[in-house]
TIVONU-600008 format. One record per atom (N, C-alpha, C): residue in three letters; x, y, z. Coordinates in steps of 0.001 Angstrom, whole numbers, plus 500000, padded with zeros to 6 digits. Layout:
<nodes>
AlaXYZ ...
</nodes>
This chain:
<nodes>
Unk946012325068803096 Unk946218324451804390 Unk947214325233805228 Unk947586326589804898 Unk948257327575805442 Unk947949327324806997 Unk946687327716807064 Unk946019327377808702 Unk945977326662809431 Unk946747325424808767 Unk946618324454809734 Unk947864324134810772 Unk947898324336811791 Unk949522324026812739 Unk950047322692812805 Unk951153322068813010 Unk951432321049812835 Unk951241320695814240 Unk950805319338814889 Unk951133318671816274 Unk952639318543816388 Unk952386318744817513 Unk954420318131817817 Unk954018317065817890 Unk955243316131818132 Unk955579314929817566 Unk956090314270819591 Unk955596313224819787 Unk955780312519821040 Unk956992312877821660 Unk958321312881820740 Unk959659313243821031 Unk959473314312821505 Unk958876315375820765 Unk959048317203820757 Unk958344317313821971 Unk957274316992822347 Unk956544317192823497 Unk957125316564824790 Unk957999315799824751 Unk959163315452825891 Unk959895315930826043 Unk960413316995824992 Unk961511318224825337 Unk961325319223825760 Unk959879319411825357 Unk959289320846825707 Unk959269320764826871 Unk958583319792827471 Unk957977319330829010 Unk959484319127830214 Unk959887318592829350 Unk961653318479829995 Unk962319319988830177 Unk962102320596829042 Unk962966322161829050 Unk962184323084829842 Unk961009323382830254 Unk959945323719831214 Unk960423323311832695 Unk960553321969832900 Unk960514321243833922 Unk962046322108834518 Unk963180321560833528 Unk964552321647833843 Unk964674323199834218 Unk963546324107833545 Unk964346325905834220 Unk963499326303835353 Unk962281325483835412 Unk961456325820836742 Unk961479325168838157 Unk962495323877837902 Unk962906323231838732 Unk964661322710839343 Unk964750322777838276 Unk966371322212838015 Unk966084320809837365 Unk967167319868836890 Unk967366319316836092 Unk967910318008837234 Unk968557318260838285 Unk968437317271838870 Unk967283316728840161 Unk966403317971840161 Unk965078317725841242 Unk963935317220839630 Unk963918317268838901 Unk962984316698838116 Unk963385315293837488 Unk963005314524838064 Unk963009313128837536 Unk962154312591836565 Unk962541311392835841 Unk962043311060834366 Unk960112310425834762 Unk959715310781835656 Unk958644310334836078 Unk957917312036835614 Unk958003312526836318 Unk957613314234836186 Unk957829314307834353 Unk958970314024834376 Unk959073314917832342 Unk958458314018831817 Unk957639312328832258 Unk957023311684831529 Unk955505311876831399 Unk955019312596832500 Unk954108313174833455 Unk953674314266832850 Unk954302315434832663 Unk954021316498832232 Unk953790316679830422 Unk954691315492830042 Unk954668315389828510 Unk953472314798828280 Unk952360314135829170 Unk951518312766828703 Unk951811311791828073 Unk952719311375828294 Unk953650310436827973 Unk953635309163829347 Unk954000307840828443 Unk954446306840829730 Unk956213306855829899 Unk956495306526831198 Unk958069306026831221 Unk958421305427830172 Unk957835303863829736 Unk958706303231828418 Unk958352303930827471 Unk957454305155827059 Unk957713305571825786 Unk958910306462825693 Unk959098307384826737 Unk959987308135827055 Unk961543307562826800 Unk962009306331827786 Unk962796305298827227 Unk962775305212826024 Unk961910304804825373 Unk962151303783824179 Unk962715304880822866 Unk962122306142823015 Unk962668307302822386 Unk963887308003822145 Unk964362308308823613 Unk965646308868824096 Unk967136307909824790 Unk965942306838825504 Unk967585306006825975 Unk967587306075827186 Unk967343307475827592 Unk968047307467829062 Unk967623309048829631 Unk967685309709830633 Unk967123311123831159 Unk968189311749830584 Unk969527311338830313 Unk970761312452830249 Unk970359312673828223 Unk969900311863828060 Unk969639312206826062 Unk968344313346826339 Unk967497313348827283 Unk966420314659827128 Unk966750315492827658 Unk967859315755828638 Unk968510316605829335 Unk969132317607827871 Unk970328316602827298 Unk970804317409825702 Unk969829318067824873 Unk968480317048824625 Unk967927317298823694 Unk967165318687824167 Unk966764318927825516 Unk965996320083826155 Unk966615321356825887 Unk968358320762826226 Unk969257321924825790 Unk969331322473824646 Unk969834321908823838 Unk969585322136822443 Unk968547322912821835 Unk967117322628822467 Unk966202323300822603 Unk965659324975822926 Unk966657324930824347 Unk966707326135824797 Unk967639327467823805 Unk968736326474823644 Unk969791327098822639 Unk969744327748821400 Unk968793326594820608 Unk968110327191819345 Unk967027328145819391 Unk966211327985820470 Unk965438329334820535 Unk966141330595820945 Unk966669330574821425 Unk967935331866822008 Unk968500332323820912 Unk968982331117820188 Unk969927331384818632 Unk968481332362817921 Unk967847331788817736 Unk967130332619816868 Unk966826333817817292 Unk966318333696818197 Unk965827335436818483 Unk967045336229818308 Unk968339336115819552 Unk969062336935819348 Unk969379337041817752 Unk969720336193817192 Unk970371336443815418 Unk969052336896815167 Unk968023337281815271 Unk966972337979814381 Unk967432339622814927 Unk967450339846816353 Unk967803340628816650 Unk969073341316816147 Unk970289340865816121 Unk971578341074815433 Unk971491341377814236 Unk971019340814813564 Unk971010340746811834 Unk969706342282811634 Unk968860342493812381 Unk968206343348812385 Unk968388344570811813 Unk967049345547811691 Unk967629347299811219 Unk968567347952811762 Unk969045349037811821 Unk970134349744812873 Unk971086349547812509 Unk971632350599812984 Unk973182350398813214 Unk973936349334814660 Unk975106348734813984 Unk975601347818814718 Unk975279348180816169 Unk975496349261816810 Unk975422349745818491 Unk973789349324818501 Unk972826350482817710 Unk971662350027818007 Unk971314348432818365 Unk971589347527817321 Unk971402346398817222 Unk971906345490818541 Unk973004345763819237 Unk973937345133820179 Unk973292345782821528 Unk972762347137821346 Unk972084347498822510 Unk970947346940823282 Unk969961346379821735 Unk968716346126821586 Unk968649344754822612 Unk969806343720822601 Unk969917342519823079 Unk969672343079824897 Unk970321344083825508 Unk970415344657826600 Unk968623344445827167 Unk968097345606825983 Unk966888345864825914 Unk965945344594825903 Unk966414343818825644 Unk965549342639825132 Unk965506341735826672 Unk966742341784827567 Unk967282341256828480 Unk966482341966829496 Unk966351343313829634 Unk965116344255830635 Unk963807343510830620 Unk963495343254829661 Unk962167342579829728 Unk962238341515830393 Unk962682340742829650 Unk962999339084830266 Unk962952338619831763 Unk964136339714832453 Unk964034339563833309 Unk962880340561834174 Unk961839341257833880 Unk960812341392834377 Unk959724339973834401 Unk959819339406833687 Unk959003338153833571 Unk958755337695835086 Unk957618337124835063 Unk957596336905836851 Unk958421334985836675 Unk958093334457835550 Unk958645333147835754 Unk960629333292835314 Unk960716334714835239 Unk962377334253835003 Unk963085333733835992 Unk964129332823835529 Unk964758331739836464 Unk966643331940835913 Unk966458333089835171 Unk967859333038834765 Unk967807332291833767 Unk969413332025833201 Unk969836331562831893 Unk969536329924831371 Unk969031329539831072 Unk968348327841831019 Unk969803327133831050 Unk970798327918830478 Unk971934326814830022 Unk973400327037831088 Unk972948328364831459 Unk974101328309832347 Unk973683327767833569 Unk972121327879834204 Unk971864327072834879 Unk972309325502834965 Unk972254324772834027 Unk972327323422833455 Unk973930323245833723 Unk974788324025833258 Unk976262324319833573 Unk976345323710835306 Unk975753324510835984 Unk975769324661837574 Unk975581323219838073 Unk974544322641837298 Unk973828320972838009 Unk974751320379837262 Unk975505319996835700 Unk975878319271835162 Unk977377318624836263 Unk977240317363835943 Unk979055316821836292 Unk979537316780835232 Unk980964316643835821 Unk981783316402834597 Unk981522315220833746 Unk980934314158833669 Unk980571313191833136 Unk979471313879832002 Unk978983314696832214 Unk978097314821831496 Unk978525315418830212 Unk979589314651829360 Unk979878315753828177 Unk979535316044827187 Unk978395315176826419 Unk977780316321825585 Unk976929316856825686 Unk976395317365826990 Unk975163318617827340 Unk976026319884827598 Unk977720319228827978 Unk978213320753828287 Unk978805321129827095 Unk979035320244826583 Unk979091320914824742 Unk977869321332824379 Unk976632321397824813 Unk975739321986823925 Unk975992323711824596 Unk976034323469825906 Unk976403324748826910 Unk977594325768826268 Unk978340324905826222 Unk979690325675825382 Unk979755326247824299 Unk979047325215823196 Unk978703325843821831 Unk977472326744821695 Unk976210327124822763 Unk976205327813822179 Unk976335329425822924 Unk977150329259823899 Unk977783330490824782 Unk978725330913823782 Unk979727330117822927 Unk980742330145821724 Unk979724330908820659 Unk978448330455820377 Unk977865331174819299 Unk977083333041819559 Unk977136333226821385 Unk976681334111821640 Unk978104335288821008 Unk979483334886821576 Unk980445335419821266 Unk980877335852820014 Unk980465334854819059 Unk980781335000817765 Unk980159335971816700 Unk978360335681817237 Unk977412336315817273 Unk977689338096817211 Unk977966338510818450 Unk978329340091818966 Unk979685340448818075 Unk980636338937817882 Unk981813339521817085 Unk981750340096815604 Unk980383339525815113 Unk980559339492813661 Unk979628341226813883 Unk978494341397814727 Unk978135342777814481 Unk979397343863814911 Unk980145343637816022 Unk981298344286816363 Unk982682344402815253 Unk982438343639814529 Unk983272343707813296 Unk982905344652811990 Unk981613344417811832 Unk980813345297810973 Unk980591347041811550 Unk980914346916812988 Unk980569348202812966 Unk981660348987813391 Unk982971348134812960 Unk984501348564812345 Unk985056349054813726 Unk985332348747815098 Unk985387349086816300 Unk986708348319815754 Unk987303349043817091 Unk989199348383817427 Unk988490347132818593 Unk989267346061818230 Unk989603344965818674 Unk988539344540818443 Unk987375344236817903 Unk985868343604817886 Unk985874342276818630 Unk987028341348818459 Unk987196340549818651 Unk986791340077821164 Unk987640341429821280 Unk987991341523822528 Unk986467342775822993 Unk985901343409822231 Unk984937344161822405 Unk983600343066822615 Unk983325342114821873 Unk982559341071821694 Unk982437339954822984 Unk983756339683823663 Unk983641338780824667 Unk983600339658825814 Unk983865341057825928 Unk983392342219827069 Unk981762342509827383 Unk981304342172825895 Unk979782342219825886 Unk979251340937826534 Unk979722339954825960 Unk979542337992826498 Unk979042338828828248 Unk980255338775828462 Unk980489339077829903 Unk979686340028831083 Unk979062341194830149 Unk978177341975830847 Unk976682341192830408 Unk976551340000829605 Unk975294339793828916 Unk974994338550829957 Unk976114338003830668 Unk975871336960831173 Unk976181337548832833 Unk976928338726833062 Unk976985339064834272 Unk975783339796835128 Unk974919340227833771 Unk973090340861834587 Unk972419339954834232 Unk972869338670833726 Unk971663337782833823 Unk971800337074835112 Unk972915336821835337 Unk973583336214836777 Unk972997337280838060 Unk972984338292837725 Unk972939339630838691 Unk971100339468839351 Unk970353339606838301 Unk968849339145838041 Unk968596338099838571 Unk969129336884838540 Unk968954335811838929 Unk968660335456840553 Unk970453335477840605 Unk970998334765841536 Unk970620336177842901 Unk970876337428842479 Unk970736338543843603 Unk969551339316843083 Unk968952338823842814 Unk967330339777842154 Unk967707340875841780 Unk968407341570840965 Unk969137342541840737 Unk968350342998839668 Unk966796343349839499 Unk966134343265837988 Unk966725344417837046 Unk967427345804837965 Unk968249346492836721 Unk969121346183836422 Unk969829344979836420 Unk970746344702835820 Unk971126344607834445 Unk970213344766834183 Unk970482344535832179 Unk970207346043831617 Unk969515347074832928 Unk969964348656832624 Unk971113349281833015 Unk971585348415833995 Unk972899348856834724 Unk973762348106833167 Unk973498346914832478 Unk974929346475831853 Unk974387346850830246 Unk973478347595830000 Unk973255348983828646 Unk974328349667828955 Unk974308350506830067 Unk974841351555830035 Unk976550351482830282 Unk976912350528830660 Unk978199349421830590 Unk978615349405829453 Unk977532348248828354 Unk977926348481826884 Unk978010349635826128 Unk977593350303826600 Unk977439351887825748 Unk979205352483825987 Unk979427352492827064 Unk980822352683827457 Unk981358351823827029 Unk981753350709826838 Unk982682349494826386 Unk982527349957825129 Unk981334349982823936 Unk981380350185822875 Unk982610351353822188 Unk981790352821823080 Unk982617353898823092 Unk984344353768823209 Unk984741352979824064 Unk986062352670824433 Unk986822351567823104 Unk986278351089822427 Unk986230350354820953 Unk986242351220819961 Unk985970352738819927 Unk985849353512818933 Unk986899353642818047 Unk987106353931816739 Unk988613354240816655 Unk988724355513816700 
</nodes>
């Protein structure tokens, strides 16, 4: 039964439809009518599941987060040497933002619409921007650089400054302009 795929599950298909909705629209122009809509779903099932729009808002996040987690850590943990590997994310970021539906970062977007009330979606935001950092620290550690620590959140910073660049100013080389950034930052980490 190798072949057989599993259905998502009523919940899963409200997140998907929600996490779709929330990067192609924003999160506060899509109302629980649309993510009930797009899921094939009714309003009270939607309710009766989650509670409320701000629990599929988290749960969408979470969503976005763990797919991000994975790729990049497949990427990281990958062949190569540490630079190769840390470059590759750059590389991976060129594409992306060729995509004709890219909309920028799902979570830093979500950052932008969230209020302060909203605190555990910006903990999902936080933790896993915290796991991107930690992420680059542990290959920046392995590949025995001075300060890895401070080399790692320089990378954060160019990883989230051409996605911002792409985005917000259509800047699509931006993630070739912030390679060649990291390549220098790396170099400047050498011992």
């Amino acid at each position: 039964m190798s072949g057989l795929r599993k259905t998502p599950s009523t919940g899963e298909r409200i997140v998907a439809a929600a996490a779709d909705l929330f990067y192609s629209q924003g999160i506060n122009t899509s109302g629980v009518d649309a993510i009930a809509e797009a899921a094939g779903v009714s309003k009270p099932t939607l309710y009766n599941l989650f509670g409320s729009k701000q629990a599929v808002v988290v749960e969408a996040l979470r969503r976005s987060a763990a797919r991000r987690e994975l790729l990049w850590g497949e990427i990281l943990r990958g062949p190569g040497t540490p630079e190769t590997r840390i470059l590759q994310i750059f590389d991976w970021l060129d594409q992306w933002f060729q995509e004709p539906d890219f909309r920028g970062c799902a979570l830093l977007n979500a950052a932008a619409e969230l209020s302060s009330d909203d605190v555990e979606a910006r903990r999902v935001v936080t933790e896993h921007k915290d796991w991107v950092v930690a992420a680059l620290h542990r290959v920046a550690a392995e590949g025995e650089w001075q300060e890895p620590a401070g080399l790692a959140r320089g990378l954060f910073l160019l990883i989230e400054g051409a996605t911002a660049a792409a985005f917000a100013a259509g800047k699509l080389s931006a993630a070739r302009d912030a390679h060649a950034a990291a390549r220098r930052l790396i170099a400047s980490h050498s011992p």
